[in-house]
N, C-alpha and C positions, 0 to 999 in steps of 0.2 A: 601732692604731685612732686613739690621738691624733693620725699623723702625718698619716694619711687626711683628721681633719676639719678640722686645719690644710691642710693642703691645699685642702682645699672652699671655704674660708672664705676663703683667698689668690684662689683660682680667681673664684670667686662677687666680691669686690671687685675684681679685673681687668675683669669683664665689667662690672658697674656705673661703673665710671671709663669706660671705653671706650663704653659705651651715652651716657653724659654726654658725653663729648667730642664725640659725635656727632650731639647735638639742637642744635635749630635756634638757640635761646638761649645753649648755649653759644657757636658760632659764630660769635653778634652779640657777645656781648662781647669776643669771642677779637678781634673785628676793628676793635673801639673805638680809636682813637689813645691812645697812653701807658700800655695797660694790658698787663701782663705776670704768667707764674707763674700762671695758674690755676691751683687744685686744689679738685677734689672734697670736697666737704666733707658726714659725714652729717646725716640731720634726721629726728625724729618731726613736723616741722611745715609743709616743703617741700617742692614734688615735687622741685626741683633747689636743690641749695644749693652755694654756691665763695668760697673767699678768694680775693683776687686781689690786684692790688697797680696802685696808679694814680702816674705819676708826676708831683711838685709842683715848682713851683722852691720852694727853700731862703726868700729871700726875695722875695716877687711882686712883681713887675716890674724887678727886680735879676737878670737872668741870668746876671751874673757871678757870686753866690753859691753857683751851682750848684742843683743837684735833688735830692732823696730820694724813697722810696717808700714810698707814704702807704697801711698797708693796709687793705681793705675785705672785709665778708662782706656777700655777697648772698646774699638768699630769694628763692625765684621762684614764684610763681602764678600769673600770668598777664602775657601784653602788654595786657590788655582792664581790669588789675585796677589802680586806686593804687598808691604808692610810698609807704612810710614810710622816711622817712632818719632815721637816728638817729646824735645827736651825741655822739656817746660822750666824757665829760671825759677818760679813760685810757685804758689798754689795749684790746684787743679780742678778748684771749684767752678771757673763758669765753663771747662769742658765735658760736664756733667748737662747741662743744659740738651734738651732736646733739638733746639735751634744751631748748636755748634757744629760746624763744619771748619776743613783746614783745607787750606790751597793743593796742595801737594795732593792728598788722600783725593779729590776731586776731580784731579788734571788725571791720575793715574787708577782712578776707578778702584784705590786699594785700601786697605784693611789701617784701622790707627790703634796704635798703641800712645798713649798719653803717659805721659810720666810727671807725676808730680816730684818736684824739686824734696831732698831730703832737710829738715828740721823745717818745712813749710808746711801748714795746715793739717790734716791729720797725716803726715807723715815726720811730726815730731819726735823724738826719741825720748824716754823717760826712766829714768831723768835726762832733763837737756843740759849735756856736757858738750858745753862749744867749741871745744881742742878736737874733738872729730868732725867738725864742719869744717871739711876741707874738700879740695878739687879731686885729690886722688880719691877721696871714698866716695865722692860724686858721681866720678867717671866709673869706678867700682860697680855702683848703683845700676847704670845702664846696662854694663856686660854682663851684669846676673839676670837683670832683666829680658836682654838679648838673648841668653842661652836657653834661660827659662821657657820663655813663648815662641822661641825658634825651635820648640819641640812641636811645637802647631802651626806655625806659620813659617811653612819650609821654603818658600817664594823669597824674591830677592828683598833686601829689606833699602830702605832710605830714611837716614836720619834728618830731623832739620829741625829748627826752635827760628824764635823770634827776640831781638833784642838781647838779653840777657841768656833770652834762651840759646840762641843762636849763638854765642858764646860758651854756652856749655855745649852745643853741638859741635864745637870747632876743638873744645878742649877732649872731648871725647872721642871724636873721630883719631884724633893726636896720639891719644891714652892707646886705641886698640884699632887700630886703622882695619882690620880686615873683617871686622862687625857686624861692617855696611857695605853697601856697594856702591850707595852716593850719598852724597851729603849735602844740605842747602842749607847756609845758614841766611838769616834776611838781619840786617840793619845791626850786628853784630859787632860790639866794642871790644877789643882786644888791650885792653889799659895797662899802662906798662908803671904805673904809680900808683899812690892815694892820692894823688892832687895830680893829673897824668900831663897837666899843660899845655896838652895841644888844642884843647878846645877855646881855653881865651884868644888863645892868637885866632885861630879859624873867626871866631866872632867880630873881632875887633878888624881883620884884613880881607877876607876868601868868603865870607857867607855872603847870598844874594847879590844884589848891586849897590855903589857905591851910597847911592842914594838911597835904598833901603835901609841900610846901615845906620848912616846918617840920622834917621827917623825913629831908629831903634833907640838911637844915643841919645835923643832929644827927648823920648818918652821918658826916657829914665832921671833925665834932669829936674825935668816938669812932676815928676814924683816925689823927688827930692823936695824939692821947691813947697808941694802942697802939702809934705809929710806931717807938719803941724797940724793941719787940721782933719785929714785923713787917719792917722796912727790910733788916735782914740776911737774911730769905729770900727778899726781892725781888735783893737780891744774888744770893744762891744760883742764883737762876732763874735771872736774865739773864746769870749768867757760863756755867751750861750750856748755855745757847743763842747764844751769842758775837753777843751785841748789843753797841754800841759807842755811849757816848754822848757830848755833847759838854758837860757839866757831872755832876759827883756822883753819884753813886746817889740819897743823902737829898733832893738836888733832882728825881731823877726821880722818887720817891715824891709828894715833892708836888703834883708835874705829873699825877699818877694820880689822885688822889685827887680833884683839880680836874675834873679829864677825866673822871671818874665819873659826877660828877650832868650832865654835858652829854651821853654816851653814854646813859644810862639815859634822859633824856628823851626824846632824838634817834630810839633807838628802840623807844618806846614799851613800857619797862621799868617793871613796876607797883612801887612803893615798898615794897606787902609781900614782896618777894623780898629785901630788905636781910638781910644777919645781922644776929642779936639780940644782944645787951647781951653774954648769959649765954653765946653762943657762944663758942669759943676762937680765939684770935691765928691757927693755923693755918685756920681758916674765914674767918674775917674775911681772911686775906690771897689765900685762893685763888679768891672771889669777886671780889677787886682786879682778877687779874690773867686772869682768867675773864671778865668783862666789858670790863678796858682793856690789851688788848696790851700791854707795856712797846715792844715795838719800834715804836709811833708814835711815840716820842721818840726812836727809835734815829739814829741818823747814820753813814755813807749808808743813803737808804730808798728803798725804788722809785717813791714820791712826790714824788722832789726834783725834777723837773719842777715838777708842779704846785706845790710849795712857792715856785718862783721866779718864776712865774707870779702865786703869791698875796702877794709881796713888791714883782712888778712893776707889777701893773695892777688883779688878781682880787681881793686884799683877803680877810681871813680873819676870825676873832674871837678875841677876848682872853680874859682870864680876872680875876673879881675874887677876890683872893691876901688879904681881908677872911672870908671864908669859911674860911677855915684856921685860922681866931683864932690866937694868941698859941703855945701851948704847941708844942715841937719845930719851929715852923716855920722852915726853913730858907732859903725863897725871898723876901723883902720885897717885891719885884713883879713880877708875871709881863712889863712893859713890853717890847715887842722881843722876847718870849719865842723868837717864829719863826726868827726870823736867828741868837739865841744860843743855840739849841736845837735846832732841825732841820735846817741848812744848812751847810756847810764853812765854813771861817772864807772861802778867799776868793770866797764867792758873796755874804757880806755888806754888799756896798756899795751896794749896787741901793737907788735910790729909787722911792716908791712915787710912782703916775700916777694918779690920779682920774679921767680923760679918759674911759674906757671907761664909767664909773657913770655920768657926766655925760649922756654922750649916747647914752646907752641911754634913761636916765632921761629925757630932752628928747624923744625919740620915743617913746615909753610914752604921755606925758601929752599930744604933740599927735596924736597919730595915734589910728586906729582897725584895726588889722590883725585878720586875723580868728588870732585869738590865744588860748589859753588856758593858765590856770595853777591848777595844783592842790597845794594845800599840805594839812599837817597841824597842827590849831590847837595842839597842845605843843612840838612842834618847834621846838629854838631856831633853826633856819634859818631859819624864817617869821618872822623877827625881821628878819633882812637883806633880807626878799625884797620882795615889791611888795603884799604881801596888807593891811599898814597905809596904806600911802599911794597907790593905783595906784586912783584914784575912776573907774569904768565907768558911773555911775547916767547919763551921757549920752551912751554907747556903744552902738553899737549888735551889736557882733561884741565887741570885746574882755571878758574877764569872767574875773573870779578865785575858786575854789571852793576853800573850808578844810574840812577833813573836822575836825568835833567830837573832840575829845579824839583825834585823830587825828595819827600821828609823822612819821617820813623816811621812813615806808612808803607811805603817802598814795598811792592810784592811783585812778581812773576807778572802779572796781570798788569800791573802798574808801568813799565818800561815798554819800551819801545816795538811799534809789531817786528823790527827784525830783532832786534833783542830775544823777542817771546819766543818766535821763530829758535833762536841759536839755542836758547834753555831749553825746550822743548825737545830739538834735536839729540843735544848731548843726556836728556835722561832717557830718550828713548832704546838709547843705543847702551846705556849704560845698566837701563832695566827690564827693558823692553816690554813698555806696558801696552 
């Protein structure tokens, strides 16, 4: 009987691939220049959904560098319907997923173009020569991509990413402003450093209430405090999980500890979930490592991309190692934490470029693109990002929306009904879905 509905179930998705291969939209993309490897991909939210793979030069307009394959998932609803391109910072493996859906593609009943981030997951270059991981052949990436399936998808298009994404949606809207016809980027850090600074003050003065705060600082004491007898089954842990790091144990504890109250606010983690006073070393530490991976300190991670990216151009945030006060602390400053912490030793030579903050920043403030941004007011992201300094009061399209006590979850859905209301208004009129 089981052989039977295996069976069924092989049969049944033979006919569905083959029904796919055989619509009109696959065809059109089958016959797109540079695109190879389709496959059928399933969806609760598509009539037809496909990876596919588009091919980039290495470094644009360096043909000598050679080419990679840059891969993408497509949603499809219609040729009569928008395009949401999404900038993905990383991978693009879980928008393969049948169950994935994205905000935008849903508000607007439109067609998704996924883009996975280039030297991420199978869109690594080979060989991986890290001098072309760079923003301009990032942004490069999208507008071959935009030209390419804007041979099919002749409807208005709208960019957007989340986080890291959303920074590349900001950098690339910047790169080729006439691309798109809007832009949302959500919870988008704009870093103007490698240690960017704004985030410790945000933590230490502006996040939650004072009292919250207060609760944060006392958790971190009270770590400090049990770090003796806590530190050896952070060991425990990370030896059975064969994480590898590239300083101490005792220093990785404190890199947790610090990472604590920036994950908790980040995503919008209420302060009465802290252990108590009166709980035990073993609770206190498996709440540590329950909320802060040890293997984000690990080295190698599958983040080192972006790690070199955020050492090259992208800029990250620091840590004030003031917060640990005095007793068992082992790290004196977290300074350069990045490079001596998350990165091989020989990726640590890379100087950091301001160039990309600059002139993002110079087009934000003289332009008016019909753009948006939505942030979370506790989020220490929203520290790096444009929600303090990016003034729209003489704008007439551009506009930045903070969702109240709101984290890195921050979405269109998440703010306010007149909020939802004003977003909704201005993409209607800017797409007209």
């Amino acid at each position: 009987m089981k052989n039977l509905i295996l069976q069924l179930l092989v049969a049944a998705l033979c006919i569905a691939t083959a029904n796919a291969q055989e619509s009109d939209f696959y065809q059109q993309l089958a016959a797109l220049p540079g695109v190879s490897d389709i496959t059928t991909l399933p969806s609760r939210y598509y009539e037809e959904k496909y990876q596919l793979f588009i091919t980039q030069e290495v470094d644009h307009g360096n043909p000598a560098a050679g080419t990679f394959r840059q891969r993408i998932i497509v949603g499809f609803k219609g040729l009569d319907r928008p395009t949401v391109m999404e900038t993905e910072g990383y991978g693009a493996g879980y928008a393969t997923y049948a169950s994935y859906h994205e905000e935008l593609s849903e508000l607007m009943n439109a067609n998704l173009v996924f883009c996975e981030h280039r030297y991420f997951k199978e869109s690594t270059p080979e060989p991986c020569d890290w001098q072309y991981m760079t923003v301009a052949n990032a942004n490069a990436d999208l507008h071959h991509i935009r030209q390419t399936l804007g041979k099919v998808f002749t409807q208005k298009w709208v960019s957007t990413g989340i986080s890291k994404g959303g920074s590349t949606c900001t950098y690339y809207r910047a790169a080729y402003p006439d691309d798109v016809d809007a832009s949302v980027a959500y919870v988008a850090p704009i870093s103007r450093a490698l240690e960017d600074g704004r985030h410790e003050k945000f933590l230490n003065k502006k996040v939650g209430s004072k009292d919250d705060r207060e609760k944060m600082k006392a958790m971190q004491l009270e770590y400090m405090r049990r770090k003796p007898k806590i530190v050896g089954m952070l060991d425990t842990f990370c030896t059975a999980r064969n994480y590898h790091f590239n300083i101490p144990i005792d220093q990785v504890y404190d890199y947790e500890v610090l990472e604590l109250e920036f994950s908790m606010w980040q995503w919008g983690r209420s302060v009465n979930l802290l252990p108590k006073n009166y709980d035990s070393d073993v609770q206190w530490f498996q709440f540590l490592v329950d909320e802060v991976d040890p293997d984000y300190f690990a080295c190698p991670s599958d983040y080192l991309p972006f790690y070199y990216q955020a050492m090259r151009e992208l800029g990250y945030y620091g840590y004030d190692t003031r917060r640990l006060g005095k007793q068992n602390r082992s790290i004196p400053t977290a300074e350069n934490y990045l490079k001596a912490v998350m990165v091989p030793a020989d990726m640590r030579n890379v100087a950091f470029d301001n160039t990309v903050y600059k002139t993002t920043c110079k087009y934000l403030k003289k332009n008016d693109p019909t753009h948006l941004f939505i942030y979370g007011e506790n989020d220490p992201w929203t520290s790096s990002g444009v929600a303090h300094w990016l003034n729209c009061k003489k704008k007439s399209n551009m506009k930045v929306y903070v969702q109240k006590d709101g984290s890195h979850l921050a979405r269109i859905r998440t703010l306010s009904d007149a909020q939802q209301a004003e977003v909704k208004a201005k993409l209607k009129n800017w797409v007209g879905y």
